[in-house]
C-alpha positions as CSV (number, residue, x, y, z in Angstrom):
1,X,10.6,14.9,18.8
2,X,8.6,13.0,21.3
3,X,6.8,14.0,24.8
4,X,7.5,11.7,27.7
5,X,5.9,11.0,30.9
6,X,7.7,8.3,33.9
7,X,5.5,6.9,36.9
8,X,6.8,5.2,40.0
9,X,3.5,4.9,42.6
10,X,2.8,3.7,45.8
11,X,0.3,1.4,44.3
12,X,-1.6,0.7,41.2
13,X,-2.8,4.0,39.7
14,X,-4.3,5.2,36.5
15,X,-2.0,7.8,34.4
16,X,-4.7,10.1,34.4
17,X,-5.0,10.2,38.3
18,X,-1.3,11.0,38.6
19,X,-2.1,14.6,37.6
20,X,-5.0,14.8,38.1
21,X,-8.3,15.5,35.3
22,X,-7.3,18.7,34.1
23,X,-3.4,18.0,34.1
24,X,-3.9,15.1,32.3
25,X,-6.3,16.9,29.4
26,X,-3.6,19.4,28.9
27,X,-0.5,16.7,28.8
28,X,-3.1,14.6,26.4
29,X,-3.5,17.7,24.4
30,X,0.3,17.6,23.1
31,X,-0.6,14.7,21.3
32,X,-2.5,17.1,18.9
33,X,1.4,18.3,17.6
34,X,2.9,14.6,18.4
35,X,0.8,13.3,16.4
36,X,2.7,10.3,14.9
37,X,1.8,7.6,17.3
38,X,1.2,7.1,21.2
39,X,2.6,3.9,23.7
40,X,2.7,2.9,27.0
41,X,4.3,0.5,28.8
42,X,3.3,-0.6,32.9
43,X,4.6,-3.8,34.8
44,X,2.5,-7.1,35.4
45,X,4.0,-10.4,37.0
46,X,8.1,-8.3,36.8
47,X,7.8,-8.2,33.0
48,X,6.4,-5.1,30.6
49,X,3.4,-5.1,29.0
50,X,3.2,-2.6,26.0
51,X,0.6,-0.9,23.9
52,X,1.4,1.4,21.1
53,X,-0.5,2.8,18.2
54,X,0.7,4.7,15.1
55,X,-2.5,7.0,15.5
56,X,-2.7,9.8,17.5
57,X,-3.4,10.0,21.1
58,X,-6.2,11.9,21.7
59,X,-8.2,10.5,19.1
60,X,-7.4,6.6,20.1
61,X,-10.5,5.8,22.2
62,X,-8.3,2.3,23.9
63,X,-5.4,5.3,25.0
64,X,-8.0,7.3,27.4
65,X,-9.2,3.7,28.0
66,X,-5.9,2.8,29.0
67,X,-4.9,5.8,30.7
68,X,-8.2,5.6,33.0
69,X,-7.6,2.2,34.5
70,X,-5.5,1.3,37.3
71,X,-2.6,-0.5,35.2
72,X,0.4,-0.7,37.5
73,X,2.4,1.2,39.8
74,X,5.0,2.0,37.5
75,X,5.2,3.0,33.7
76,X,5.3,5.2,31.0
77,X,3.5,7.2,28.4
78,X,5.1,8.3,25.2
79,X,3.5,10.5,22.5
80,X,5.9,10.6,19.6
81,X,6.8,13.0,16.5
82,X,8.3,11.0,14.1
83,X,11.4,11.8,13.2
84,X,11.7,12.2,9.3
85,X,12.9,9.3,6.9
86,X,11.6,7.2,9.9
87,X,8.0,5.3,9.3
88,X,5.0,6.0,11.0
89,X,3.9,2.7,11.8
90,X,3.2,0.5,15.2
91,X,7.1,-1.0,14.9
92,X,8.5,2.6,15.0
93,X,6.1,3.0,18.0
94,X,7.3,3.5,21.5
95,X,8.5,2.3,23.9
96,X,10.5,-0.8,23.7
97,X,11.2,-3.6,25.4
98,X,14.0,-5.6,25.9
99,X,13.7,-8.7,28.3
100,X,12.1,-6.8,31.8
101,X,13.3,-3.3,30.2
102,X,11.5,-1.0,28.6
103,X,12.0,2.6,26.9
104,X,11.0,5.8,25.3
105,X,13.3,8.4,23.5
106,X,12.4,12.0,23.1
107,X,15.2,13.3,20.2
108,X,17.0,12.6,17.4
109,X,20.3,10.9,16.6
110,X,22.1,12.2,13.0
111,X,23.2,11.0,10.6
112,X,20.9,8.9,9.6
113,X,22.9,6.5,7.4
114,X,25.7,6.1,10.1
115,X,22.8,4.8,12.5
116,X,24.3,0.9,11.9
117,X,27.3,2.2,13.4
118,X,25.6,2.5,17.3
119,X,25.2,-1.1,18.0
120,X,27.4,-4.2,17.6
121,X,26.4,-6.2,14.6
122,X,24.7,-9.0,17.0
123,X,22.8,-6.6,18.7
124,X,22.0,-4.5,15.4
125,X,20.3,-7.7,14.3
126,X,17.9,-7.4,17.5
127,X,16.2,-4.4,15.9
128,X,12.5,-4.4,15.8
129,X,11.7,-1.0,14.1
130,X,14.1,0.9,11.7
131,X,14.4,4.1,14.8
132,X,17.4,5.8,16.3
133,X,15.5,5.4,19.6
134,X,15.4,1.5,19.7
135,X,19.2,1.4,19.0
136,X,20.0,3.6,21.4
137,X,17.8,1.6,23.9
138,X,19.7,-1.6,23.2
139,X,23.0,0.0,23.2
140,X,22.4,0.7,26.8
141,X,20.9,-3.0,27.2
142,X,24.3,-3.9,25.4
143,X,26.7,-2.4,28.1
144,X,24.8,-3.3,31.1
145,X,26.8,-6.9,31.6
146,X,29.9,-4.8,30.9
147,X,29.2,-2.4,33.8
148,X,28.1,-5.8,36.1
149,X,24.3,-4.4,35.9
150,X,25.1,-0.5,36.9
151,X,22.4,0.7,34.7
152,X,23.2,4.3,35.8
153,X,27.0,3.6,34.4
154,X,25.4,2.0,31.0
155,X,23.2,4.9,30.3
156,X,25.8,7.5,30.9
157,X,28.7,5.5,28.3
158,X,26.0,5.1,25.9
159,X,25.0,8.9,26.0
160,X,28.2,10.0,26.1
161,X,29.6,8.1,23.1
162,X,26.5,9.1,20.5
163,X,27.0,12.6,21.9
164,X,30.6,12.3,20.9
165,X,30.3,10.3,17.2
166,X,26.9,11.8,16.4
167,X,24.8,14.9,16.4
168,X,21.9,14.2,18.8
169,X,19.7,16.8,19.4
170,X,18.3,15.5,22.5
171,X,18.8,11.8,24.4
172,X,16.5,12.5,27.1
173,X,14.6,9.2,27.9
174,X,12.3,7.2,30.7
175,X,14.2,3.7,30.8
176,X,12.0,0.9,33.2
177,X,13.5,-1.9,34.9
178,X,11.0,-3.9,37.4
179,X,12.5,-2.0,40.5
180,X,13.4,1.5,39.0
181,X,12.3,4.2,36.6
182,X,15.4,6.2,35.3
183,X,14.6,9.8,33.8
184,X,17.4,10.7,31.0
185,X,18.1,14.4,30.7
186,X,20.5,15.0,28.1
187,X,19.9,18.0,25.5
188,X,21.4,20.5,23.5
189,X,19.0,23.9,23.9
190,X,20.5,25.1,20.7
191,X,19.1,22.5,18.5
192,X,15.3,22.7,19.3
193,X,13.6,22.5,16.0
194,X,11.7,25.7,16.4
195,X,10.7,26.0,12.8
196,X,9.2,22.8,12.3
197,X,7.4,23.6,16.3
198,X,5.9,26.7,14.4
199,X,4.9,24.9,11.4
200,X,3.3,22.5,14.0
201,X,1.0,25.2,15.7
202,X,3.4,26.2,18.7
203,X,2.8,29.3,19.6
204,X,5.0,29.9,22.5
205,X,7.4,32.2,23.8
206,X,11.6,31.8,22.7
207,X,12.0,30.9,26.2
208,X,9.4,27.9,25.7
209,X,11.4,26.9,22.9
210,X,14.9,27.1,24.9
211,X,12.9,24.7,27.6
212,X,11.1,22.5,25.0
213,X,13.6,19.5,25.7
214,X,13.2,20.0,29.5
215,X,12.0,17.5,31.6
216,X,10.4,18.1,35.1
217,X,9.5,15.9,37.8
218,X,7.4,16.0,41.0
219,X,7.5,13.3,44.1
220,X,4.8,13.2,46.5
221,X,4.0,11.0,49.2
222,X,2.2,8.5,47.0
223,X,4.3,9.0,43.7
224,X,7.2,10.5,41.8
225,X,6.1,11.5,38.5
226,X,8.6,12.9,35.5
227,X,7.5,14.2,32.3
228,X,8.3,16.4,29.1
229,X,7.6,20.5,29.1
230,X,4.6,22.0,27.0
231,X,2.0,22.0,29.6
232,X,1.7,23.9,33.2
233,X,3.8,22.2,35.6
234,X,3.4,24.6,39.0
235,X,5.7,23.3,41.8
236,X,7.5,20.5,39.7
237,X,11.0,20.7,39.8
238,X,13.7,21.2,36.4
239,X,16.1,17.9,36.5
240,X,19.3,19.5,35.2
241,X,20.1,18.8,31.7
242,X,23.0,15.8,31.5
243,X,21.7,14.2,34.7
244,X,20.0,11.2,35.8
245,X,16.7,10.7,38.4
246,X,16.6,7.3,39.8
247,X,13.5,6.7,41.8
248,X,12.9,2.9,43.8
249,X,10.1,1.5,43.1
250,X,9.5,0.2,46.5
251,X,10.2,3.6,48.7
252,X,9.7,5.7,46.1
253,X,13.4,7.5,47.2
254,X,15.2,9.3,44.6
255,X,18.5,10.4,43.5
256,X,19.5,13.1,40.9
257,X,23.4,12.7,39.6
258,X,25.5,13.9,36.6
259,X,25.7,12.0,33.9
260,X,29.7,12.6,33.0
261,X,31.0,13.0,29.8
262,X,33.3,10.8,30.2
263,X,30.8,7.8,30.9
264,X,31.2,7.5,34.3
């Protein structure tokens, strides 16, 4: 399991500013339980530049370098909990990148050995890292010339079919193209790993647990900003589980719609 955080800004910002010091200490403090690695991803010249680290966040000096300077106006920050029988090391890292795409996964997608069995053989052979998250990255890259560039339409066939032939506990993901951020809510509440949270050092409440897989978002005048639960998020709104945020990079507009089950 993995915490996420999406940025689409008015102009070039550092993460930290987004949410200000003390928001930013407590998001940067769930790296102490995702512990298994830490990327980010921001836009130069329309293409992604990505740095990842198998170490742990908060403890990386170059990620609170990073995260201080004014990178881009659009990115991403993952902190990741590895998912077991899946290697800690920079490969597994995330995001990833794909052409001028790039992603992050929160979840995971079961069984393990039927993994080979979410991509076409030509895009299987694609794979960087040995992760449930990079394949279902590139299955969504996979359909996007099949849905004539509807990324919203790619990302809900692709969700919907690994929901349907596998067991995912969560697919809820920040996807980067150079003019959008999509937000990915789509979770099953029920399947929240609360004793390995526990085992962790999570001390929260059952109702935290029920909400660990939520994802909130805020848009201001100057940003919209999405990210994982675990931390105080006053006045940020729930997107609904099984829906989509879409925000333009060049307004800053967004739209929340359902992801259908059907993939459309």
């Amino acid at each position: 399991m993995c915490r996420l955080l999406g940025y689409c800004a008015a102009g070039e910002v550092p993460v930290a500013s987004l949410i200000g010091d003390e928001g930013f200490h407590q998001f940067t403090a769930l790296s102490a339980m995702h512990s298994d690695g830490w990327g980010m991803a921001w836009y130069e010249a329309g293409q992604p530049q990505i740095r990842k680290s198998p170490l742990r966040a908060d403890e990386t000096p170059e990620y609170d370098k990073l995260a201080q300077q004014p990178l881009g106006d659009l990115g991403l920050l993952h902190f990741r909990w590895a998912t077991p029988g899946l290697g800690i090391n920079d490969r597994n890292c995330h995001p990833f990148s794909y052409g001028p795409y790039a992603m992050a996964h929160n979840g995971a997608i079961h069984p393990h050995d039927r993994l080979h069995e979410l991509l076409p053989p030509e895009w299987e052979r694609q794979l960087v890292s040995t992760t449930d998250s990079e394949r279902y990255f590139l299955g969504i890259m996979s359909r996007l010339a099949v849905h004539d560039g509807d990324m919203a339409a790619a990302i809900a066939g692709t969700a919907a079919d690994i929901d349907r032939l596998f067991g995912p506990n969560s697919l809820n993901a920040i996807l980067l193209s150079p003019q959008e951020l999509y937000a990915v809510s789509w979770h099953d509440p029920a399947k929240v790993p609360e004793a390995e949270l526990r085992r962790r050092g999570f001390t929260g409440r059952p109702d935290e647990i029920t909400r660990y897989f939520d994802l909130s978002y805020r848009v201001t005048d100057d940003a919209v900003v999405v990210a994982s639960s675990g931390w105080p998020q006053p006045g940020w709104a729930t997107l609904p589980n099984r829906h989509l945020l879409v925000a333009d990079r060049g307004t800053l507009r967004i739209s929340v719609q359902p992801l259908r089950p059907d993939g459309r």
